[in-house]
Each structure stands twice: as structure tokens, then as C-alpha cells.
N, C-alpha and C positions, 0 to 999 in steps of 0.2 A: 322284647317289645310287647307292650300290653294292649288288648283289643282296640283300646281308643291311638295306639300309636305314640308314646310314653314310653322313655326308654329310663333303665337307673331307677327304679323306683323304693330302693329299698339298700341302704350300706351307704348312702353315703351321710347324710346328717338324718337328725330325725328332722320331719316337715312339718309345721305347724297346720294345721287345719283349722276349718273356719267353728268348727262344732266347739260348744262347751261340753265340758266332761261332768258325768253323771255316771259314777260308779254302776246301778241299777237298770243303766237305759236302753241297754240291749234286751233286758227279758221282757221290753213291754213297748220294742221298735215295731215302727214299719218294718214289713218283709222289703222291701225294696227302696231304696236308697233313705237309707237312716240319715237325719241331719242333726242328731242330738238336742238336748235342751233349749228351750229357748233364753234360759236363763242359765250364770254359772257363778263361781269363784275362780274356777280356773280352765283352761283351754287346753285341746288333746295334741299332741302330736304325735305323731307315727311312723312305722321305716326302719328304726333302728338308724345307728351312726358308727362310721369307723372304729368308733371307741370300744363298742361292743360286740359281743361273741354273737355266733350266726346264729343264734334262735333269736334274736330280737330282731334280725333284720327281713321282715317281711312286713308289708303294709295291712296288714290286718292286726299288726303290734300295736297297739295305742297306750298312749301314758299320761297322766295329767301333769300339766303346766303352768304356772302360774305364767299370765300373760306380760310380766314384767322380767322373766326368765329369758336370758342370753349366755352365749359360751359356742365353743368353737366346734360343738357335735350338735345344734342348730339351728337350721335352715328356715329356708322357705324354695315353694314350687312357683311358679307363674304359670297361671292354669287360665283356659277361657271353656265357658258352659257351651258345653254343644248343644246343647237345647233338646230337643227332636231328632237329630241330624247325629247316630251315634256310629257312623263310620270313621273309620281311621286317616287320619290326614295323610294328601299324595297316595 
């Protein structure tokens, strides 16, 4: 279970995220909640999927996507922003 109360986070499909991918954008992120490009060609996902071996399965794996990209290693999450409020649900 992760600090936010997030369980599975990683092995089962990869998750699409809402960031566009920008090869370069980590060496010139926010230290604190990076949200990538404002612009892209294509869209990150991350997590790793059944399909692949345990080093891709952590959520700090990100991969680009083209956003017209479907198949049965990915997903998506149903997430809601906790705003301010970064306890864990129950």
C-alpha cells in the first residue's frame, strides 16, 4: 500500500498518465511533483505489465506512448487529486 493508500501499483498493465513525454524533462523538472511538458507527440506510461520482466515493473518506469496506442498490457488508473489533504484514505 502506498502513502496515498494505492494498492498494485506496478505489474499489472502499464498506466497511462496524464504527462506528455519529453525525453529531456527530468534534467530540468520541478524537484517536486514533476507534470511534464505542456506540449507532446506522445503520452508516458508507467508500472510495467504482466508481459514484462521485474525491472520494468516499478512506477518510476516511464515509457512514451503514442496516445492512439492500445493492447492488452495497457491500462489505465481512476485517481482523484487529494489537493492539500495528502493522507491516506480510511
Amino acid at each position: 500500500r502506498s502513502p496515498v493508500g494505492a494498492f498494485d501499483m506496478a505489474g499489472n498493465v502499464w498506466e497511462w498518465v496524464a504527462d506528455w513525454f519529453g525525453p529531456d524533462y527530468y534534467a530540468n523538472s520541478p524537484d517536486s511533483n514533476p507534470i511534464g511538458p505542456d506540449t507532446g507527440e506522445v503520452k508516458v506510461v508507467r508500472g510495467g505489465s504482466w508481459f514484462d520482466t521485474a525491472n520494468f515493473t516499478a512506477v518510476a518506469v516511464r515509457f512514451p506512448a503514442p496516445p492512439t496506442e492500445s493492447g492488452d498490457s495497457i491500462g489505465f488508473r481512476c485517481a482523484r487529486d487529494l489537493g492539500s489533504d495528502r493522507s491516506p484514505p480510511g
